[in-house]
DOMI-644189 format. One record per residue: x, y, z of N, C-alpha, C in turn. Coordinates in nm, 2 decimals. Example, Ala and Ser with C-alpha at 12.3 -4.5 7.8 and 13.67 -1.06 7.14 Angstrom:
# DOMI-644189
n_xx/n_yy/n_zz/ca_xx/ca_yy/ca_zz/c_xx/c_yy/c_zz
1.32/-0.57/0.78/1.23/-0.45/0.78/1.32/-0.33/0.78;
1.28/-0.22/0.71/1.37/-0.11/0.71/1.29/0.00/0.79;
END
This chain:
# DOMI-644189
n_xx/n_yy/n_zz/ca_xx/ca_yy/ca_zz/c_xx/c_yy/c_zz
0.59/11.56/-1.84/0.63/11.42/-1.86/0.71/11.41/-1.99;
0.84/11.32/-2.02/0.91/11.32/-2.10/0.83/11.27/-2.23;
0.88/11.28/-2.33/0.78/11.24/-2.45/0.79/11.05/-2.46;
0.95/11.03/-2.43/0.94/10.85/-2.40/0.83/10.80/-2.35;
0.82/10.83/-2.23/0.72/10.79/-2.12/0.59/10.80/-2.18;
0.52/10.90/-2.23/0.41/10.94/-2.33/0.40/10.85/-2.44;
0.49/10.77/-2.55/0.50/10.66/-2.61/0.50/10.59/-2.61;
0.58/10.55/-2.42/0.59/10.41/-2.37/0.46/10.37/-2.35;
0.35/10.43/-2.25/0.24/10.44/-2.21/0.14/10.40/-2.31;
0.15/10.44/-2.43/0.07/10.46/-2.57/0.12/10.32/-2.60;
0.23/10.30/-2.62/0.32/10.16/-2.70/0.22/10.03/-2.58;
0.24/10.06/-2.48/0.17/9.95/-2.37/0.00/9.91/-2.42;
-0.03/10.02/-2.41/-0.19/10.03/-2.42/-0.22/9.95/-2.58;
-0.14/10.01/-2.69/-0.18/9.92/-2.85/-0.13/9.80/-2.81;
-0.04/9.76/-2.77/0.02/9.62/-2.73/-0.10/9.53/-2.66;
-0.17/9.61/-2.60/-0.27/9.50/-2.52/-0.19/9.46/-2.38;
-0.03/9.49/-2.36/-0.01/9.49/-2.20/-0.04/9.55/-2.13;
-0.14/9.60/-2.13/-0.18/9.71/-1.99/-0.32/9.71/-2.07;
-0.40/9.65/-1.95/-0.52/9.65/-1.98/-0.61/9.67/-1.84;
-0.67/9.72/-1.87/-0.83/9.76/-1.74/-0.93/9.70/-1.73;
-0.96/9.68/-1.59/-1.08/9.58/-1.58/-1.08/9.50/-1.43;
-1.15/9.47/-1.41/-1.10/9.38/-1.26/-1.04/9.27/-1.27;
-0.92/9.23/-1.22/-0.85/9.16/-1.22/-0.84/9.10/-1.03;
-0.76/8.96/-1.07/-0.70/8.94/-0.90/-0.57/8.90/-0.92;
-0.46/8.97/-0.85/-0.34/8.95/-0.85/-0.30/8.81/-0.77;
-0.17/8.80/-0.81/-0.14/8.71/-0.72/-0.12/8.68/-0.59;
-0.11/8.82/-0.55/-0.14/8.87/-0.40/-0.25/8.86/-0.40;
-0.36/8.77/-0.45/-0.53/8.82/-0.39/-0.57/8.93/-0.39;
-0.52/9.05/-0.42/-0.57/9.16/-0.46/-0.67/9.20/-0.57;
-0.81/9.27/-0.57/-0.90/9.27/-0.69/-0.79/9.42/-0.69;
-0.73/9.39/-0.85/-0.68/9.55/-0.90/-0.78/9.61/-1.02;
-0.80/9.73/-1.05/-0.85/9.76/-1.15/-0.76/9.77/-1.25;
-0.67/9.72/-1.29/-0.54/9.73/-1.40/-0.45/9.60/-1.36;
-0.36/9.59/-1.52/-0.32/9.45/-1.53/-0.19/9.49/-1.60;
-0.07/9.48/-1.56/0.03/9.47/-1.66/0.10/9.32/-1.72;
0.09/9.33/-1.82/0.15/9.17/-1.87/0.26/9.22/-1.99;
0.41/9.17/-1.92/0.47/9.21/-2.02/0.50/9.06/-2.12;
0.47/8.98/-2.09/0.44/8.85/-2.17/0.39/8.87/-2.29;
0.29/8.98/-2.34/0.28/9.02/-2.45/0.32/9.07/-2.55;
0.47/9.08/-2.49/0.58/9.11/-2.56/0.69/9.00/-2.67;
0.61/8.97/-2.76/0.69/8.86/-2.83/0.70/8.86/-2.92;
0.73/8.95/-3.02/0.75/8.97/-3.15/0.87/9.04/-3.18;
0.95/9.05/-3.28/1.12/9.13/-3.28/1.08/9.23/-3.26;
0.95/9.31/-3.35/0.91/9.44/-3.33/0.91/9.49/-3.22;
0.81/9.45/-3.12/0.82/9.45/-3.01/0.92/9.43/-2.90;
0.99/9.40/-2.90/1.06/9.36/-2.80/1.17/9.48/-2.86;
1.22/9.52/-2.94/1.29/9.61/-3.07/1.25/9.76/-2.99;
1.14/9.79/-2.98/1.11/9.91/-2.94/1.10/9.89/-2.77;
1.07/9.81/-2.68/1.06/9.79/-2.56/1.21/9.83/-2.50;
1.31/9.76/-2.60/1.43/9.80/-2.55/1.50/9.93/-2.61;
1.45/10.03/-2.64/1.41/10.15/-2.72/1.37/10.22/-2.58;
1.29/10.24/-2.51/1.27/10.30/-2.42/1.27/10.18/-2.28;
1.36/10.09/-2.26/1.42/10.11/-2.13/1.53/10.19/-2.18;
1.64/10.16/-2.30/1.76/10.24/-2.34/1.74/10.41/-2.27;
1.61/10.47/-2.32/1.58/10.60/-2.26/1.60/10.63/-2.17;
1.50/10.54/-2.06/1.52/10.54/-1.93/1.65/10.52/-1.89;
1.74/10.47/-1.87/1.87/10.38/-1.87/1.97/10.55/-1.84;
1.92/10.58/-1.98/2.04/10.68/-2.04/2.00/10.79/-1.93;
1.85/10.83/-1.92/1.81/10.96/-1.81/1.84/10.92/-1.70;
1.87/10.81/-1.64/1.89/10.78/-1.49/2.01/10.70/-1.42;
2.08/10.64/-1.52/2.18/10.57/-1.45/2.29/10.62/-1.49;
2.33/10.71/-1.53/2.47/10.74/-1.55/2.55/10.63/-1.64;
2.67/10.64/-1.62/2.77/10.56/-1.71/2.79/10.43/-1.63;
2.75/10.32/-1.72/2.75/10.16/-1.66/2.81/10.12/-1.81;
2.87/9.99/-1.76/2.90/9.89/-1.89/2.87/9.76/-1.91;
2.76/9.73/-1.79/2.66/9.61/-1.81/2.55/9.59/-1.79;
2.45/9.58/-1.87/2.35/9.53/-1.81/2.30/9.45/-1.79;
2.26/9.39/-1.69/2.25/9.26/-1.64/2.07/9.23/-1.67;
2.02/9.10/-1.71/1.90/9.07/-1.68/1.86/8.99/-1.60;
1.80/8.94/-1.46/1.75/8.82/-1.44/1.72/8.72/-1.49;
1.73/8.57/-1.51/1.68/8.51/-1.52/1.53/8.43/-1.47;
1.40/8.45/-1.56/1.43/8.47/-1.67/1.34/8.56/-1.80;
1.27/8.65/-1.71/1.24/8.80/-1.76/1.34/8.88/-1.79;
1.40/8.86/-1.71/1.49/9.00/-1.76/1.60/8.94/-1.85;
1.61/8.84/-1.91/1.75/8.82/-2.00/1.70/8.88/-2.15;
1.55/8.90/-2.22/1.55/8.93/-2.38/1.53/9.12/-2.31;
1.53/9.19/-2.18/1.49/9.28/-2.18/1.68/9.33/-2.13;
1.77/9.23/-2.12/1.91/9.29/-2.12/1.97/9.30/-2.24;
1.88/9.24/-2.34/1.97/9.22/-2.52/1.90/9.30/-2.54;
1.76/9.33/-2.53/1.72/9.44/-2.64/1.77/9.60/-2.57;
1.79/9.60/-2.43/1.83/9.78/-2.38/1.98/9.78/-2.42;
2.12/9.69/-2.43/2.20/9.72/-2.43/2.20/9.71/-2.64;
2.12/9.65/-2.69/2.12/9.70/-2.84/2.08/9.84/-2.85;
1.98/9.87/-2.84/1.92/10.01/-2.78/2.03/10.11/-2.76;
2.14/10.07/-2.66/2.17/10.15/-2.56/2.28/10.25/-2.67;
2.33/10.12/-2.79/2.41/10.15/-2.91/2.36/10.22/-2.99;
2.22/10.19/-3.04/2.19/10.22/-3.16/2.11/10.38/-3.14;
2.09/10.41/-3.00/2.03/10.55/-2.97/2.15/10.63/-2.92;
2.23/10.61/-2.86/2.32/10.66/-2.80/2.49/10.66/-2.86;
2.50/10.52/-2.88/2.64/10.51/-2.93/2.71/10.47/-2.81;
2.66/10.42/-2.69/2.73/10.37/-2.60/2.71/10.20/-2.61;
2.81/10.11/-2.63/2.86/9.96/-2.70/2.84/9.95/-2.53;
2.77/9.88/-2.48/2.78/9.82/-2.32/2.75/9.66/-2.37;
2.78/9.60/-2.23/2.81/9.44/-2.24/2.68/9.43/-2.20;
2.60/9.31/-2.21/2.47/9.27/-2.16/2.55/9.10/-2.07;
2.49/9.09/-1.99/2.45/8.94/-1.92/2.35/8.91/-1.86;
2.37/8.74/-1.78/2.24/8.67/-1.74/2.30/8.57/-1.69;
2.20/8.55/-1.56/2.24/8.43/-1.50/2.15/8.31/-1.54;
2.20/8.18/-1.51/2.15/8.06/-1.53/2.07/8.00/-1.38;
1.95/7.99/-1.41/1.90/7.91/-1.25/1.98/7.81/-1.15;
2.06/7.72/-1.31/2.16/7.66/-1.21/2.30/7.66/-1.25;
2.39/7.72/-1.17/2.53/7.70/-1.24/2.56/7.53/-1.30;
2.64/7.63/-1.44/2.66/7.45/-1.49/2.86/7.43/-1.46;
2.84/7.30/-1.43/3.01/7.25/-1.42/3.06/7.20/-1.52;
3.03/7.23/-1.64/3.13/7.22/-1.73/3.15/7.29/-1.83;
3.20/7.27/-1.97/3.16/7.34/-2.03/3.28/7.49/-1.99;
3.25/7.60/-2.03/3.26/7.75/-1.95/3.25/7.72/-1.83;
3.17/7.69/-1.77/3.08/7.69/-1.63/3.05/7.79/-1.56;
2.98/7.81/-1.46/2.97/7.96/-1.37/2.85/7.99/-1.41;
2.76/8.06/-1.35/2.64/8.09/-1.37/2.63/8.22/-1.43;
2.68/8.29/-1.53/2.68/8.42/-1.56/2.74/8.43/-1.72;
2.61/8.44/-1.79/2.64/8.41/-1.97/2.65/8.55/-2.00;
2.73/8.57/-2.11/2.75/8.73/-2.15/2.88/8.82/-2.09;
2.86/8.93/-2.10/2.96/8.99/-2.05/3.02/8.95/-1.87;
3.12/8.98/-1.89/3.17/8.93/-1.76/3.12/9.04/-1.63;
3.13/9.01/-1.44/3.09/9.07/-1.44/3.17/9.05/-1.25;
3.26/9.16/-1.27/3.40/9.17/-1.15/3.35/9.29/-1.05;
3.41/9.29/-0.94/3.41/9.39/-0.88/3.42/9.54/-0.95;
3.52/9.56/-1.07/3.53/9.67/-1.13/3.39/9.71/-1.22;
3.32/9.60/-1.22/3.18/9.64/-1.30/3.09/9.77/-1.26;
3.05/9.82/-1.37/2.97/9.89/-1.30/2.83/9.89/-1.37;
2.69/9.83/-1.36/2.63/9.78/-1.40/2.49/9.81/-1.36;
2.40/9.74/-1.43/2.25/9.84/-1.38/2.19/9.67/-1.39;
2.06/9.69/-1.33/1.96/9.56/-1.35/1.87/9.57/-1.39;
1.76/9.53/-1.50/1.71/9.54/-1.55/1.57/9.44/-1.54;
1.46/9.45/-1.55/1.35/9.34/-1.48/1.22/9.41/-1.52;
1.11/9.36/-1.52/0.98/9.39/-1.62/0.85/9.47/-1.48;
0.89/9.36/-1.40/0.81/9.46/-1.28/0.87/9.39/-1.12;
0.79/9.46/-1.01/0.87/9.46/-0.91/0.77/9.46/-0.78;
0.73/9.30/-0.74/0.62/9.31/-0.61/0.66/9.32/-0.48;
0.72/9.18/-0.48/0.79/9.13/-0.36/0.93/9.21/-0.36;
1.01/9.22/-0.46/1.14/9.23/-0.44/1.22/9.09/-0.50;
1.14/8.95/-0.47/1.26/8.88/-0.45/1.34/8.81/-0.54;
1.30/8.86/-0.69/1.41/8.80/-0.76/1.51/8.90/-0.74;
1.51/9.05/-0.71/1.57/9.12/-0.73/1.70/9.07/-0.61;
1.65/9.07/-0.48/1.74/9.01/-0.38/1.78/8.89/-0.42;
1.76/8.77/-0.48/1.81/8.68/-0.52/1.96/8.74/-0.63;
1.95/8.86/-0.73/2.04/8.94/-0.82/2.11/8.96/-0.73;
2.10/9.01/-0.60/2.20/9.12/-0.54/2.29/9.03/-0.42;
2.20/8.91/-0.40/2.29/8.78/-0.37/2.44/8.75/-0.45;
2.37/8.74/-0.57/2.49/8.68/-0.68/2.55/8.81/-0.65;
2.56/8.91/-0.69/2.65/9.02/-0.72/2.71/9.00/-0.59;
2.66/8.98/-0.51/2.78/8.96/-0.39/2.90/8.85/-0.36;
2.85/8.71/-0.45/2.95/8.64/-0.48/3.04/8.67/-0.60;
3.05/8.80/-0.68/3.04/8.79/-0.81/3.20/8.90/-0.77;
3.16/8.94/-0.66/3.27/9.08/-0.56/3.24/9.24/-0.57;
3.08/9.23/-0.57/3.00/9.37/-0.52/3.08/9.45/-0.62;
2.99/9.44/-0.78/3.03/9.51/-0.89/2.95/9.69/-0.83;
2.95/9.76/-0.86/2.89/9.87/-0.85/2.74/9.89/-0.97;
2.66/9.90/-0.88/2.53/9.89/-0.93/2.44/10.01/-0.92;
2.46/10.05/-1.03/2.41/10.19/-1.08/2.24/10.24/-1.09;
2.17/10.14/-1.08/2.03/10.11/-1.05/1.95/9.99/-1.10;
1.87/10.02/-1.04/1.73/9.89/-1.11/1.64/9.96/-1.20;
1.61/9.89/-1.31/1.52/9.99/-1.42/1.42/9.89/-1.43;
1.26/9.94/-1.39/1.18/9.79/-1.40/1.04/9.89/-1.54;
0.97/9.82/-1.56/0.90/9.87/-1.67/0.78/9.96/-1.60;
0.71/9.91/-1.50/0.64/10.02/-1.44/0.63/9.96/-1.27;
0.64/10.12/-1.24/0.62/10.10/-1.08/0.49/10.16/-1.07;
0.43/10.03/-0.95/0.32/10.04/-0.94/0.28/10.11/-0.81;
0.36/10.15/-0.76/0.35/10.24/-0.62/0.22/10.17/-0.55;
0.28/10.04/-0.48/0.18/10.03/-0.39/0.30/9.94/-0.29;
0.24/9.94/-0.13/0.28/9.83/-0.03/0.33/9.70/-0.09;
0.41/9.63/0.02/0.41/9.50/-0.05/0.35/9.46/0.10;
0.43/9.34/0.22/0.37/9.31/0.29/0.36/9.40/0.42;
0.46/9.51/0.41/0.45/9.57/0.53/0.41/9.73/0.48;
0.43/9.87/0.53/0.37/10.00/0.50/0.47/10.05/0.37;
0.56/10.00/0.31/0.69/10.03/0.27/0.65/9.95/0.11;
0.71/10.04/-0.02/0.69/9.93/-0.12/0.81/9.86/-0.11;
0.85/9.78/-0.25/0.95/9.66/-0.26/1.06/9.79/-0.27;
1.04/9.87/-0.39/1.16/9.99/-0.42/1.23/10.00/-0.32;
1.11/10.09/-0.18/1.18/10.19/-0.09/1.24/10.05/-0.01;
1.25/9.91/0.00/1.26/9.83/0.09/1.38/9.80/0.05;
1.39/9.79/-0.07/1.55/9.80/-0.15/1.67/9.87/-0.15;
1.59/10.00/-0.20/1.67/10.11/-0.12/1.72/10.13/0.00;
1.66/10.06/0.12/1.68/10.03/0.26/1.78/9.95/0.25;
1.75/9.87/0.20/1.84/9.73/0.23/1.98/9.75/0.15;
1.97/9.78/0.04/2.09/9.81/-0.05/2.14/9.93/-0.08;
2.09/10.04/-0.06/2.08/10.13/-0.09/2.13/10.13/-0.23;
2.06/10.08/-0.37/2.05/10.08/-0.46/1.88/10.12/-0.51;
1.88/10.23/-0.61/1.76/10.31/-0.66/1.68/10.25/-0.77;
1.54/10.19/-0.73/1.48/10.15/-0.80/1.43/10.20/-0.93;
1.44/10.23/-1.07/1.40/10.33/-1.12/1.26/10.24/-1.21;
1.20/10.37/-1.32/1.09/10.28/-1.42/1.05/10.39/-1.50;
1.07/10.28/-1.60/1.00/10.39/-1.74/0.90/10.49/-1.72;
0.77/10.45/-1.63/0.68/10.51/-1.60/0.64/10.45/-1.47;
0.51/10.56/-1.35/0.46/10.51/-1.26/0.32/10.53/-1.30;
0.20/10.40/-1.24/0.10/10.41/-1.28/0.05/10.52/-1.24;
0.09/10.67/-1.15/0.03/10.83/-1.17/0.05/10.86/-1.30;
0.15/10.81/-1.36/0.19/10.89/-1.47/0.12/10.82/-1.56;
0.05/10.71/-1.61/-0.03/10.63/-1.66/-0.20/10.71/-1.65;
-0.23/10.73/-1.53/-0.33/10.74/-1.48/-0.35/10.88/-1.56;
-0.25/10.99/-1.52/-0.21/11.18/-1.55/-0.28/11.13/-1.68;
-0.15/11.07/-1.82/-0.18/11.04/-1.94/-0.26/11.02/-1.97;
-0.37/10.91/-1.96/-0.48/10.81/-2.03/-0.61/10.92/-1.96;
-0.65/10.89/-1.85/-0.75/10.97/-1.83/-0.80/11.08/-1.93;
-0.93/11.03/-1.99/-1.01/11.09/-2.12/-0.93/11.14/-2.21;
-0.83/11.06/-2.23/-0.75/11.07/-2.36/-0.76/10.99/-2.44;
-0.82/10.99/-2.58/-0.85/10.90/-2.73/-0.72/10.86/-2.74;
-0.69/10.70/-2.76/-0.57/10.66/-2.88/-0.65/10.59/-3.02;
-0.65/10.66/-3.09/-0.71/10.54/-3.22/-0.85/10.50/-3.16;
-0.92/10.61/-3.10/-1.05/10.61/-3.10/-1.13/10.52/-2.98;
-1.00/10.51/-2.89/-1.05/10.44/-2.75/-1.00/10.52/-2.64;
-1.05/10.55/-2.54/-1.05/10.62/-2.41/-1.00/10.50/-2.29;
-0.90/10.46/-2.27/-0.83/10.33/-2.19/-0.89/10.40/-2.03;
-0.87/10.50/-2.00/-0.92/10.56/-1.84/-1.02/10.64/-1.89;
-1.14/10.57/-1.84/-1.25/10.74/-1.87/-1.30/10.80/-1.69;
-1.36/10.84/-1.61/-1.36/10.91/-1.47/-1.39/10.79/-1.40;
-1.46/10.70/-1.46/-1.50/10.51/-1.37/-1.38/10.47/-1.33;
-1.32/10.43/-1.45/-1.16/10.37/-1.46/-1.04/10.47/-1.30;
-1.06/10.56/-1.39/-1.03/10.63/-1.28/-0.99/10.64/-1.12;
-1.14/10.68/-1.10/-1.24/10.66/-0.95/-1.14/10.52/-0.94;
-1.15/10.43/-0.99/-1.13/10.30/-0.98/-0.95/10.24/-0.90;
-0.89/10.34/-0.99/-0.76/10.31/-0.97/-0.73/10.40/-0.84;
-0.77/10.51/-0.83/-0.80/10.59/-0.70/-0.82/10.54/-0.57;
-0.91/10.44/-0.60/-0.99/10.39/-0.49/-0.91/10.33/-0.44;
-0.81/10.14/-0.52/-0.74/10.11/-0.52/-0.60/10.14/-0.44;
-0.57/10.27/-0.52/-0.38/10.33/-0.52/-0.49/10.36/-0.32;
-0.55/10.44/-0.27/-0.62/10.46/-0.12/-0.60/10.37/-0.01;
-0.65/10.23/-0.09/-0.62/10.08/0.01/-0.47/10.04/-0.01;
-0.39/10.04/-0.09/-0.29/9.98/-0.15/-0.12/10.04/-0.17;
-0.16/10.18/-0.19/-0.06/10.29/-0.22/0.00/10.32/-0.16;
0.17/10.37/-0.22/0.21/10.40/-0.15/0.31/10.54/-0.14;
END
């Protein structure tokens, strides 16, 4: 596992966004795990969050010159990866973001920030990924926008499970668009990590936890 990923995972757990325990999703699902990137609200934070999507970005998408965020998770996770993308790499990319509703005056057009044409070639950016459907709502606009070239989706953790059919949202995407879902980390790679590993004198997965997510990823996984 790359050492980012090993940081990112560690960065999650002191953060308090990834936390253990029984929870119920919004899908009515009891999960043994919780990601909340809502916990992300300090410059520090959000400073290093876009620090390792930049990582990710750089190992998986090749050469783009936008990154786009949804509105309205993904727009402080398009400013902090394309600052990032400079200050680790030295590659100056445009960041944008759509507006829920285009405005008619003013500038107008629904798309703040860098511009974004058929000649774009761009990545999308978003914090996690159930249904799919803000993402399909993105790949709407890029089709009125004149099908920029879209170098991938980078979401913060894939949770590798079903959504409503045998297929997750990713591979459903992939189908549909054949655009590649990517992620800083997957909860295997969470699970590999933490499992009876001490941070600062706490064990986040000990063999319960585990068993737990196990049991889970069995009903749910995919």
């Amino acid at each position: 596992m790359q050492t980012y990923k090993e940081e990112f995972i560690t960065f999650l757990c002191k953060s308090g966004a990834l936390k253990f325990g029984d929870f119920t999703l919004k899908s009515g699902r009891k999960c043994p795990y919780f990601l909340n990137m809502g916990s992300f609200n300090k410059g520090s934070q959000i400073g290093t969050l876009g620090m390792y999507y930049a990582e990710a970005l750089n190992a998986n998408c090749g050469n783009f010159d936008v990154v786009f965020g949804p509105a309205y998770k993904g727009i402080p996770l398009a400013v902090a990866s394309a600052a990032a993308m400079f200050k680790l790499f030295s590659k100056d990319v445009g960041f944008s973001y759509n507006r829920k509703e285009a405005k008619d005056h003013g500038e107008g057009g629904s798309i703040i920030g860098a511009a974004i044409t058929k000649e774009t070639k761009l990545v999308i950016v978003d914090d996690v990924m159930t249904a799919g459907t803000a993402l399909r709502e993105s790949m709407d606009l890029m089709a009125k926008l004149g099908n920029p070239t879209i170098n991938g989706v980078l979401i913060a953790v894939d949770r590798m499970e079903r959504g409503q059919g045998t297929k997750s949202a990713a591979q459903e995407v992939k189908e549909q668009f054949g655009v590649t879902v990517y992620s800083i980390c997957t909860i295997l790679e969470i699970l590999e990590f933490l499992h009876n590993r001490e941070i600062d004198g706490v064990v986040y997965i000990d063999d319960a936890k585990k068993a737990a997510i196990e049991g889970y990823r069995k009903e749910y996984g995919v």
